[in-house]
TORZAGU-130878 format. One record per residue: x, y, z of N, C-alpha, C in turn. Coordinates in pm, 1 decimal. Each point is the difference from the previous one (the first is absolute). Layout:
TORZAGU-130878
- nxx | nyy | nzz | caxx | cayy | cazz | cxx | cyy | czz
- X | Y | Z | X | Y | Z | X | Y | Z;
...
end
This chain:
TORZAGU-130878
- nxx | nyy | nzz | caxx | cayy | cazz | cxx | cyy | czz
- -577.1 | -607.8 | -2464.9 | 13.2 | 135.1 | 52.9 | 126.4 | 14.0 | 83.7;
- 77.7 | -120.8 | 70.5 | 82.3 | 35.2 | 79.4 | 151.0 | 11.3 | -133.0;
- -46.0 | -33.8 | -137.0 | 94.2 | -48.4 | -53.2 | 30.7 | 200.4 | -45.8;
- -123.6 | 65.6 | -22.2 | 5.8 | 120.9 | -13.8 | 129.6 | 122.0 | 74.0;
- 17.0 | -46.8 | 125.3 | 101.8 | 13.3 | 89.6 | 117.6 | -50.5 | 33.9;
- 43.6 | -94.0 | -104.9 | 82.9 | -80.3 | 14.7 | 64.2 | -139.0 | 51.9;
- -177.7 | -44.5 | 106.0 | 19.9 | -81.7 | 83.3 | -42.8 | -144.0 | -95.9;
- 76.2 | -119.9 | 22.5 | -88.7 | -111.3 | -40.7 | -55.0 | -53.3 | 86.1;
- -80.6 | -105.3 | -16.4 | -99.1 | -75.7 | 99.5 | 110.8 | -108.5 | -22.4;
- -23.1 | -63.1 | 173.1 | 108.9 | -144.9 | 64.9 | -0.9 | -86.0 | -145.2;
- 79.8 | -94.4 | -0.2 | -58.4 | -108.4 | -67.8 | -51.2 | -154.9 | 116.9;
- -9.4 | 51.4 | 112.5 | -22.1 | -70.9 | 77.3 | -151.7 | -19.6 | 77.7;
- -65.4 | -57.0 | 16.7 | -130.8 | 33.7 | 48.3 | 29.6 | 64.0 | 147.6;
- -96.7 | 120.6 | 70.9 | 22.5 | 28.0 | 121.9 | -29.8 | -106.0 | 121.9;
- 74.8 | -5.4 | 117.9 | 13.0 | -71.0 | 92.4 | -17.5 | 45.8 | 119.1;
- -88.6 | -40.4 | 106.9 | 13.0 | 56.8 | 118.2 | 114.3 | 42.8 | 84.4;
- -31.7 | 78.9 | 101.7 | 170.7 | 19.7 | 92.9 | -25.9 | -117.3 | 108.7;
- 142.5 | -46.1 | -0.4 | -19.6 | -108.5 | 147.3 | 9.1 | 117.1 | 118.9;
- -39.4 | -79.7 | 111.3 | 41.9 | 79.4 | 129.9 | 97.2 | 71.2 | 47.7;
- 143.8 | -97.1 | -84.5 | 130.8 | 50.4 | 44.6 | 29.9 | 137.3 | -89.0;
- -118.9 | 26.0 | -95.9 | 51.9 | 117.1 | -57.9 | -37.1 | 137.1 | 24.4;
- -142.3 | -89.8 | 78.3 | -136.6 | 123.0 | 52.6 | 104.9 | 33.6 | 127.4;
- 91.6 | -81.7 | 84.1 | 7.1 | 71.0 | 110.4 | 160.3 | 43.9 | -3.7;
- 27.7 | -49.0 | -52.4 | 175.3 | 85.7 | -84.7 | -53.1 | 135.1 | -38.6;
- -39.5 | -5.0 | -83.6 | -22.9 | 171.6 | -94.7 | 15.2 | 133.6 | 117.0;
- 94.6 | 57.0 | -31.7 | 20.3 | 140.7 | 89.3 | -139.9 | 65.5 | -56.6;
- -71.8 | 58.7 | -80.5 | -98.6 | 61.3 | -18.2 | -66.9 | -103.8 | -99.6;
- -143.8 | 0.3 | 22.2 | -109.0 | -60.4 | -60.7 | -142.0 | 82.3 | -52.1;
- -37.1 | 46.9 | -117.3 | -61.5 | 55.8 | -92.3 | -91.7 | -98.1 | -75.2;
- -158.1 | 65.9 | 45.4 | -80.6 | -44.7 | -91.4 | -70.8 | 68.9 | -85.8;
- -88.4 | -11.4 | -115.1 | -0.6 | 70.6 | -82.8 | -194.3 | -18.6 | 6.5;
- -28.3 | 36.0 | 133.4 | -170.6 | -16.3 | 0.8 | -107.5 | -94.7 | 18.5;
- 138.6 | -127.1 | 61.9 | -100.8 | -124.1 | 41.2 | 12.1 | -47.4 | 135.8;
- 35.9 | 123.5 | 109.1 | -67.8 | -21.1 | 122.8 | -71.7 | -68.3 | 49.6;
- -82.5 | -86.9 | -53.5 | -143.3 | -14.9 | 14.4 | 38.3 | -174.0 | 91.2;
- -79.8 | -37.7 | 21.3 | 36.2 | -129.7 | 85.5 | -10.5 | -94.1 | -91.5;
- -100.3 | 28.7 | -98.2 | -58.4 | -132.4 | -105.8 | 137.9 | -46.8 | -92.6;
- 114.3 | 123.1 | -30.7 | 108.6 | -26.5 | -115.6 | 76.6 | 19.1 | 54.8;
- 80.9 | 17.0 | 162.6 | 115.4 | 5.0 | -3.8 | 50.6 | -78.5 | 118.7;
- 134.6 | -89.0 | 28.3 | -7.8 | -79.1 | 76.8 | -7.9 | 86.6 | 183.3;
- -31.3 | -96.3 | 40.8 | -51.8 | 49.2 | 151.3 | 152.4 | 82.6 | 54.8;
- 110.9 | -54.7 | -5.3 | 122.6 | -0.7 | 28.8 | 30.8 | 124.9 | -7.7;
- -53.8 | 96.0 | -149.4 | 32.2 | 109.2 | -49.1 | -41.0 | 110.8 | 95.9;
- -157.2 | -79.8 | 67.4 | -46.5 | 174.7 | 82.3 | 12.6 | -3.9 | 101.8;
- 161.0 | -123.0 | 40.7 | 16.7 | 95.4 | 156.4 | 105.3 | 6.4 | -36.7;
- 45.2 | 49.2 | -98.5 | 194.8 | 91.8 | 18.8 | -63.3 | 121.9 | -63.8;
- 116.3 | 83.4 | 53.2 | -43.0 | 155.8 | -58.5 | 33.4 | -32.8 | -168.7;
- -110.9 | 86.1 | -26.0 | 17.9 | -23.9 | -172.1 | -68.3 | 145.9 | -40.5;
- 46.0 | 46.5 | -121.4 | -71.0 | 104.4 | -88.4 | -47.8 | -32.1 | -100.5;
- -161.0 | 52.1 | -0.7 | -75.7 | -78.1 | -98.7 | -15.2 | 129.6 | -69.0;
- 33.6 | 1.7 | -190.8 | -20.9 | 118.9 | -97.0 | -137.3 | -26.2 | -14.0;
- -97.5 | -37.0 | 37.0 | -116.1 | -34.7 | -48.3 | -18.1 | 74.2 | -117.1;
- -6.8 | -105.9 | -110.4 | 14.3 | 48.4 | -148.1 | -103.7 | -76.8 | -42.5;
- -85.8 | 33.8 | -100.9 | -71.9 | -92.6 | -65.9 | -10.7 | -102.0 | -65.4;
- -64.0 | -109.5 | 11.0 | 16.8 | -118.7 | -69.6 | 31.7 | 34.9 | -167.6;
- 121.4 | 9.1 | -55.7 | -9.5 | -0.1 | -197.8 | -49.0 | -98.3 | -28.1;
- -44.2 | -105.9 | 23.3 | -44.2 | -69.3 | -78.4 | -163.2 | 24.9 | -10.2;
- -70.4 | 112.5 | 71.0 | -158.7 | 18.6 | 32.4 | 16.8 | 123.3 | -118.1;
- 99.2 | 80.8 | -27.4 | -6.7 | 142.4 | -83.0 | 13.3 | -18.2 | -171.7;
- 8.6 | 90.2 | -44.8 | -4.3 | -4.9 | -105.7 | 145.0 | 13.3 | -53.5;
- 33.2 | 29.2 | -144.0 | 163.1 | 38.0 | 3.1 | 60.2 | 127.8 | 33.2;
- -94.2 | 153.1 | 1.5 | 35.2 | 89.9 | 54.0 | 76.7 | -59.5 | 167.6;
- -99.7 | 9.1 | 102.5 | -59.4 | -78.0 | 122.1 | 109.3 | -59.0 | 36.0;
- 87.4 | -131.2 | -125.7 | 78.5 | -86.2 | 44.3 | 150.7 | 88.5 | 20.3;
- -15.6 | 77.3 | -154.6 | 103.6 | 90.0 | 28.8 | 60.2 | 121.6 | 83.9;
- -149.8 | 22.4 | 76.4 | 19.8 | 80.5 | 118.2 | 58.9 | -50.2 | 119.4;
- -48.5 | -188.6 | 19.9 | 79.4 | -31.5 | 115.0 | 128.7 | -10.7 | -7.6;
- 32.2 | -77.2 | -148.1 | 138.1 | -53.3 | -31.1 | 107.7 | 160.3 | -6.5;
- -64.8 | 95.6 | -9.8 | 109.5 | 155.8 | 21.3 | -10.6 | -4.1 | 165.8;
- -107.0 | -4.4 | 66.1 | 28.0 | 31.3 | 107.1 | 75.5 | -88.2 | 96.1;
- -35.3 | -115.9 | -68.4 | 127.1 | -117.5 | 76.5 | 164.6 | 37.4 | -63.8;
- 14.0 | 12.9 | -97.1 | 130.7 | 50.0 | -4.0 | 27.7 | 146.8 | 79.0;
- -48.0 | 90.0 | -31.6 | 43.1 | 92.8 | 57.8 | -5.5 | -27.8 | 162.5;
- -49.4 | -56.6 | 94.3 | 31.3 | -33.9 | 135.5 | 123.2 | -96.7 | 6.8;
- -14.5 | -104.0 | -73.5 | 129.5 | -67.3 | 35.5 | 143.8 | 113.2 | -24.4;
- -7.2 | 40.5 | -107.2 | 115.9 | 107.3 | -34.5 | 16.4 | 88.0 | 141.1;
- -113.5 | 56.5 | 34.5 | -4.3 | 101.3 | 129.9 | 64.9 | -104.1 | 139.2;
- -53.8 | -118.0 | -17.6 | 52.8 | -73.1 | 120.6 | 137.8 | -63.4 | -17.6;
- 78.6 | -18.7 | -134.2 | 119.3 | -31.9 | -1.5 | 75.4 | 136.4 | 25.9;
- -39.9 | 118.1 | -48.3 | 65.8 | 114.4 | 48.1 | 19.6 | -15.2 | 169.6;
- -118.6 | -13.8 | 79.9 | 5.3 | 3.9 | 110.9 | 91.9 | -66.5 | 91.5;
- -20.6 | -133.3 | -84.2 | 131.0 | -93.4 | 88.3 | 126.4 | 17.3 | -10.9;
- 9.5 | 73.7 | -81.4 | 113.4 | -5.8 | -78.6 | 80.0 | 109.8 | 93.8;
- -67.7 | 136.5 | 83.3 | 67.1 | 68.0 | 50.4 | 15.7 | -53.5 | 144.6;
- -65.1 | -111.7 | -2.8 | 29.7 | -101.8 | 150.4 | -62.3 | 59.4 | 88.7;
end
């Protein structure tokens, strides 16, 4: 589905962030896993914006394709944003 949009999947397996990246990052974005059980402790004391979006992998392919539009269309909205500094 992401290939539908043009995107490919890594060829790399995903990897955690070290510390030095959690506390570098000028802005930090999560996508609905707030929660204490999935995200490192580190994350919920810097200011962060969480899209709380739904798990795709719990939906169906409509479902998946609703998050995967709405995650693009925010990043697009948030590169606009930075972009005017």
């Amino acid at each position: 589905m992401l290939r539908e949009v043009g995107a490919d999947l890594p060829t790399h397996p995903p990897r955690r962030l070290t510390n030095d990246e959690i506390e570098s990052a000028a802005l930090r974005i999560t996508m609905g896993c707030l929660d204490h059980a999935s995200c490192p402790a580190r994350l919920h004391a810097r200011p962060v914006v969480d899209w709380a979006l739904p798990d795709p992998a719990r939906l169906d392919d409509e479902g998946f394709r609703r998050v995967r539009d709405d995650i693009r269309e925010r990043v697009a909205s948030l590169v606009r944003e930075l972009s005017r500094g």
